[in-house]
C-alpha positions as CSV (number, residue, x, y, z in Angstrom):
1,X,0.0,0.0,0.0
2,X,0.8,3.7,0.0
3,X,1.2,4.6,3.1
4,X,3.6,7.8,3.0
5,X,2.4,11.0,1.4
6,X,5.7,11.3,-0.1
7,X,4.7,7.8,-2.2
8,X,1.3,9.4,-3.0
9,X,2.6,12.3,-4.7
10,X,4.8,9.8,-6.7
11,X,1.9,7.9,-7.2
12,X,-0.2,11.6,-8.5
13,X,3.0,12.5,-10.8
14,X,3.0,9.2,-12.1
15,X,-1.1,9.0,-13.3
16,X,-1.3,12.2,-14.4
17,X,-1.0,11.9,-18.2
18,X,-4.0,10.8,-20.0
19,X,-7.6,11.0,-19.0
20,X,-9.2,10.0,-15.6
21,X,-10.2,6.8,-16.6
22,X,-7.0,5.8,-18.1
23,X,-5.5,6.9,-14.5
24,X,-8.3,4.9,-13.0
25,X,-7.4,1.8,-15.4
26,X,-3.7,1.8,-14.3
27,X,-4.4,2.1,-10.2
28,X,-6.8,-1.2,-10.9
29,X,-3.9,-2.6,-13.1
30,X,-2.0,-2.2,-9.2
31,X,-4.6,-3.4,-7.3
32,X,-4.5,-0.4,-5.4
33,X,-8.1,0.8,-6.0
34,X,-9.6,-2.5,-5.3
35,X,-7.8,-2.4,-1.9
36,X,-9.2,1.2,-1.2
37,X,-12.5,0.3,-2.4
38,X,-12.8,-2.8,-0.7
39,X,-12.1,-1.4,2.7
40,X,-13.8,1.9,2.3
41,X,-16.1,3.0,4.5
42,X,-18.7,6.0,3.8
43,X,-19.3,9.3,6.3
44,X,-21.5,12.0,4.9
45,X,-18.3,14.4,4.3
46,X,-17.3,11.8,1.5
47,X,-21.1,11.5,-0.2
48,X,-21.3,15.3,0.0
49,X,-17.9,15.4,-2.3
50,X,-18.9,12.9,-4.4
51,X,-22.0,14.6,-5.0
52,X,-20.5,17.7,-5.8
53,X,-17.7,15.9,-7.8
54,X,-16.8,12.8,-8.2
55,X,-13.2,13.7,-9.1
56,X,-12.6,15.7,-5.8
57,X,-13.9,12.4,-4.3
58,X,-11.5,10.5,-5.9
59,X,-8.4,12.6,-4.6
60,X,-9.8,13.7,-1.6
61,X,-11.7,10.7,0.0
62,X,-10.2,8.0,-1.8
63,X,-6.7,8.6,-2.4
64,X,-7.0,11.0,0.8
65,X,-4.2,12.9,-0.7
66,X,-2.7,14.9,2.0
67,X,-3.9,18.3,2.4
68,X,-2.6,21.4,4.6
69,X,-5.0,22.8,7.3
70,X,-5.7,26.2,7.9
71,X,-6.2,28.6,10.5
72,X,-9.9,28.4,10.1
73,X,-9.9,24.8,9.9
74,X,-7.8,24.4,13.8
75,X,-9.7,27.1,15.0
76,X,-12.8,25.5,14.3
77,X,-11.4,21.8,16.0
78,X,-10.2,23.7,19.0
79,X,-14.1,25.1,19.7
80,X,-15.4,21.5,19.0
81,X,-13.0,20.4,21.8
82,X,-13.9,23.2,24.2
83,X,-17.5,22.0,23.5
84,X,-16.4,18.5,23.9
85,X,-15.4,19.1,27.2
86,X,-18.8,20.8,28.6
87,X,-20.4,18.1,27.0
88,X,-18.4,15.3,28.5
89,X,-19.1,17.9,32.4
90,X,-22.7,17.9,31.5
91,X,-23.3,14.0,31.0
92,X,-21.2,13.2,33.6
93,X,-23.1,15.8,36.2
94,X,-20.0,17.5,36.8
95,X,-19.9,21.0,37.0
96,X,-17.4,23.1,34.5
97,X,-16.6,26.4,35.3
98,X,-15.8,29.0,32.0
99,X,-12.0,29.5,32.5
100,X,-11.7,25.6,32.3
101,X,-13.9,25.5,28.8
102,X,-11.4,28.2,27.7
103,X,-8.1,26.0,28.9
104,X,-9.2,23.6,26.9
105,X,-9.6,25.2,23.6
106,X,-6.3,26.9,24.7
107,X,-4.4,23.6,24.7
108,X,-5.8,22.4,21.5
109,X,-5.0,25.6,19.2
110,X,-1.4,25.5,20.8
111,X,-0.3,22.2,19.9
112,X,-1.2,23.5,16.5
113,X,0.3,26.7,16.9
114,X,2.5,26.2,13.9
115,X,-0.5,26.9,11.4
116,X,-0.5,30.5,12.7
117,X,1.4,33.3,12.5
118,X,2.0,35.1,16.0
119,X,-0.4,38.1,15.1
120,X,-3.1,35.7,14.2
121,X,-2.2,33.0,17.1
122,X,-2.9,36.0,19.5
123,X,-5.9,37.1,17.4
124,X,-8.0,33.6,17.7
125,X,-6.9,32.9,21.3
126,X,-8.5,36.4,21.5
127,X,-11.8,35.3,19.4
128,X,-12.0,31.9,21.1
129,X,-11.9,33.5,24.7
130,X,-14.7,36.0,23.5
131,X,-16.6,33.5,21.7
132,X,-17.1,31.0,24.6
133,X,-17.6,33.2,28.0
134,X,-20.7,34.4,26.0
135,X,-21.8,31.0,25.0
136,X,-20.9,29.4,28.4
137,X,-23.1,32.7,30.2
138,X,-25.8,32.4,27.1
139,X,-26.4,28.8,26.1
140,X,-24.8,26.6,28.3
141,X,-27.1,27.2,31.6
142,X,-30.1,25.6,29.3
143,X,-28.8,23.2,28.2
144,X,-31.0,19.9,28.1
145,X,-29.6,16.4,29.3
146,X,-26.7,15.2,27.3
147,X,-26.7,11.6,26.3
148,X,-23.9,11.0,24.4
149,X,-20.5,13.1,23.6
150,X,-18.7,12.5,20.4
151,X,-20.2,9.3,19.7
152,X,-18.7,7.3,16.9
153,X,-21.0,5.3,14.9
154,X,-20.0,2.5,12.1
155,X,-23.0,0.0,10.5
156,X,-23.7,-1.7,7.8
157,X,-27.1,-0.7,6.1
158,X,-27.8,-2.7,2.4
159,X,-24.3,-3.7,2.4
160,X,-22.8,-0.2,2.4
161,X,-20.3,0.5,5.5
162,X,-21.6,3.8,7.1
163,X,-19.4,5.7,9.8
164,X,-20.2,8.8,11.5
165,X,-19.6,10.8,14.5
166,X,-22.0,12.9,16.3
167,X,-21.2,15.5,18.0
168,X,-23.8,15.6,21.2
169,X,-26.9,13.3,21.6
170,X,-29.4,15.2,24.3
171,X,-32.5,14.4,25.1
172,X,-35.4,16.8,25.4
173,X,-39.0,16.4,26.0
174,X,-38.5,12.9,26.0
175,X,-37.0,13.0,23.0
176,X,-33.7,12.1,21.4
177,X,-32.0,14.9,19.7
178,X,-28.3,15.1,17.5
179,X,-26.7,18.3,18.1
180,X,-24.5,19.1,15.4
181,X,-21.7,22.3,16.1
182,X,-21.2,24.8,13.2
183,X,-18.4,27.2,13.0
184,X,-19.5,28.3,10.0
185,X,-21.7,31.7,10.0
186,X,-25.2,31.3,10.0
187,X,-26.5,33.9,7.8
188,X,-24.7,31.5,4.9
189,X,-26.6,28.4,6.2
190,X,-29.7,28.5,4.2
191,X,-28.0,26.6,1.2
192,X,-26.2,23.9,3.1
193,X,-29.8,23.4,5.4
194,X,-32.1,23.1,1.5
195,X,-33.9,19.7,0.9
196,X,-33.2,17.7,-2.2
197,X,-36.0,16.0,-4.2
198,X,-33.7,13.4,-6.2
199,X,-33.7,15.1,-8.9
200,X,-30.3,15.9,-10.2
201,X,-30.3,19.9,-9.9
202,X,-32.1,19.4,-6.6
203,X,-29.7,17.3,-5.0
204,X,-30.0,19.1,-1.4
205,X,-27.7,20.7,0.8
206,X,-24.6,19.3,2.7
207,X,-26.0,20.2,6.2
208,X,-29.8,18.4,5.3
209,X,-27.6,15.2,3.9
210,X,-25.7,15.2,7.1
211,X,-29.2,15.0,9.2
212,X,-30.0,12.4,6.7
213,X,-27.6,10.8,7.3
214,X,-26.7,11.1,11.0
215,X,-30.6,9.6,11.5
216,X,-29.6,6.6,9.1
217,X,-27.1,5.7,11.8
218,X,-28.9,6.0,14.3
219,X,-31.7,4.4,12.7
220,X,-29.5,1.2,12.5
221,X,-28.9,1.0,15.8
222,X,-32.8,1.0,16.6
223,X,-32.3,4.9,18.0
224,X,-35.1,7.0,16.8
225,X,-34.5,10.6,15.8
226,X,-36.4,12.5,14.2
227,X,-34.8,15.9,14.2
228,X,-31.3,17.2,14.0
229,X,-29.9,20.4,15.3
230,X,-27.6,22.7,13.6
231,X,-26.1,25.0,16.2
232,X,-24.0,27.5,15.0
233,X,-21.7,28.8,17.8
234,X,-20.5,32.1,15.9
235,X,-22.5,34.2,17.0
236,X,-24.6,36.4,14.4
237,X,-24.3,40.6,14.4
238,X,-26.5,40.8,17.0
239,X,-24.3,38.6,19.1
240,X,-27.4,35.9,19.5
241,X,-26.1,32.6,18.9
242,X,-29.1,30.6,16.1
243,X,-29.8,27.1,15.6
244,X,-31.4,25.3,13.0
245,X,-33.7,22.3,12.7
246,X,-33.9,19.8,10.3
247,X,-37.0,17.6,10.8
248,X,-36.7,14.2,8.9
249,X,-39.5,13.0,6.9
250,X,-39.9,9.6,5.0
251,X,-39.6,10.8,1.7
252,X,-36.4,12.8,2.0
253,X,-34.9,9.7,3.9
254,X,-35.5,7.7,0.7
255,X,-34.2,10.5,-1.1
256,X,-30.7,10.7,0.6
257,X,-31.1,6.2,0.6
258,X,-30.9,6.7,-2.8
259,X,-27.9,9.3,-3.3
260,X,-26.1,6.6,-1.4
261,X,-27.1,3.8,-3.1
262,X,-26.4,5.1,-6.7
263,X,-23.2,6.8,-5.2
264,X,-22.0,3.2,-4.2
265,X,-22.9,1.8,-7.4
266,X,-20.2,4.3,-9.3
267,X,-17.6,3.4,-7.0
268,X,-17.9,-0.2,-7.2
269,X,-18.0,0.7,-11.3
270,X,-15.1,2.9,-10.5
271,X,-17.2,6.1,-11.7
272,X,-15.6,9.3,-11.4
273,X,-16.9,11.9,-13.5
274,X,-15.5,14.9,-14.1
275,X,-18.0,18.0,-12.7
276,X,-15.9,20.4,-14.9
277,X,-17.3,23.3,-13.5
278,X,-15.0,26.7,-13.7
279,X,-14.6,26.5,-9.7
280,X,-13.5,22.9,-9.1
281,X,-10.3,22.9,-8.5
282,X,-9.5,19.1,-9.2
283,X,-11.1,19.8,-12.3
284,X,-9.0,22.3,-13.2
285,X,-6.1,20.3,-11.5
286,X,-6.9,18.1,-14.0
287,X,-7.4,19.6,-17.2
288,X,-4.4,21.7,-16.7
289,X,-1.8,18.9,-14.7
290,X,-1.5,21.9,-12.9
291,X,-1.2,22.3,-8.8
292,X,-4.0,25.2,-7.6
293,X,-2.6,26.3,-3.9
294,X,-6.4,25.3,-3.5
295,X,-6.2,21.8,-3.9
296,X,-4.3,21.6,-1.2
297,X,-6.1,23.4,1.2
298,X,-8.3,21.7,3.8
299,X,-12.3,22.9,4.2
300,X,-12.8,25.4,6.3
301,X,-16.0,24.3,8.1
302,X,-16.1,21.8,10.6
């Protein structure tokens, strides 16, 4: 196998001549597809790309070609673990004072500190400190019982391996609930949070795939949810932090069923279409056997 990225990018320099499917032809020729194929397993981050294009799959989920993180990108882990840790307090029945929330997303951006400059390490130690004493004084007092912290999921539904992990599973009302962090800002939501109807230019949003898809897991281990809830923990220019719901329904689980389904049918026929839109960047990568700097960029939502 390939297990260095330093082989990968041999590997990359190697099978870029010719088209994608004469690339795809020589991996097979390896055996090195089949292996990756065989022991893939499928979390909603890798549909979503695949959906968008099947090419940025390829690279990105398949090949997992290594990619740089950004400042963004760590910024947004070190909040999930801050979170993690009230979480963890709260299911536990311990109590967690607001200095200890902010130690802990302390610790996690500086053992990353080498993705920053010193000007902007200062700055988001800054935005982070900000950012939670609000939420710890706003949100955090309300909170409903916490089930579940970070819980990792992996099942096998119609022969398809499916992995997740979920963020926080509460229960309110009686009722179980996923809680889903966004660093992302709300106000640009509205996309990502859009139903699909399985039609092709109506394939849905990321965020409504991920509730999808976070209830299909669930749903195989005999845990019914029936709503999913976005929280978006930037707080919006009124310094209100939003949240949004997505209910499931029947029908737009069998849409999503289905978006899997014909997703794992391309892979197993080794299916990677080109989207060859202007902004795709492994598209471009590709027509061009040129390196964009944004290929190599991880995404900055988390």
């Amino acid at each position: 196998g390939l297990s260095t990225p330093q082989q990968k990018m041999i590997l990359l320099k190697d099978i870029l001549q010719g088209n994608i499917q004469d690339q795809i032809q020589k991996l097979s020729n390896a055996h090195f597809l089949d292996n990756l194929i065989q022991n893939f397993q499928l979390n909603v981050t890798s549909l979503n790309k695949f959906l968008e294009c099947p090419l940025k799959f390829f690279y990105e989920s398949l090949l997992r070609v290594p990619q740089a993180e950004n400042e963004l990108s760590v910024y947004g882990q070190a909040i999930h673990f801050a979170l993690k840790k009230m979480g963890l307090a709260k299911k536990e029945g311990q109590s967690i004072q607001v200095h200890e929330v902010y130690e802990a997303f302390e610790w996690y951006l500086l053992q990353k500190k080498y993705f920053f400059s010193n000007d902007h390490l200062s700055a988001y130690l800054d935005k982070g400190k900000n950012l939670l004493e609000v939420y710890y004084d706003s949100c955090f007092p309300s909170w409903p019982e916490v089930k579940e912290v970070e819980q990792h999921i992996q099942v096998t539904w119609n022969n398809i391996p499916l992995k997740g992990i979920l963020d926080k599973l509460q229960v309110k009302d009686g009722q179980i609930q996923v809680v889903d962090y966004k660093t992302g800002k709300y106000k640009n939501a509205n996309p990502k949070l859009r139903a699909g109807n399985g039609m092709q230019d109506h394939l849905g949003g990321d965020y409504w795939r991920q509730a999808i898809f976070y209830h299909l897991l669930l749903r195989s281990q005999n845990v019914a949810v029936d709503k999913v809830i976005f929280e978006f923990v930037e707080p919006d220019d009124q310094q209100s932090f939003q949240q949004a719901e997505v209910c499931i329904t029947p029908d737009q689980v069998e849409v999503v069923e289905a978006q899997i389904q014909d997703m794992w049918r391309k892979l197993q026929n080794r299916e990677f279409t080109p989207c060859l839109k202007q902004d795709c960047t492994w598209c471009q990568f590709h027509q061009h056997h040129q390196f964009s700097p944004d290929v190599w960029t991880a995404s900055e939502e988390v």
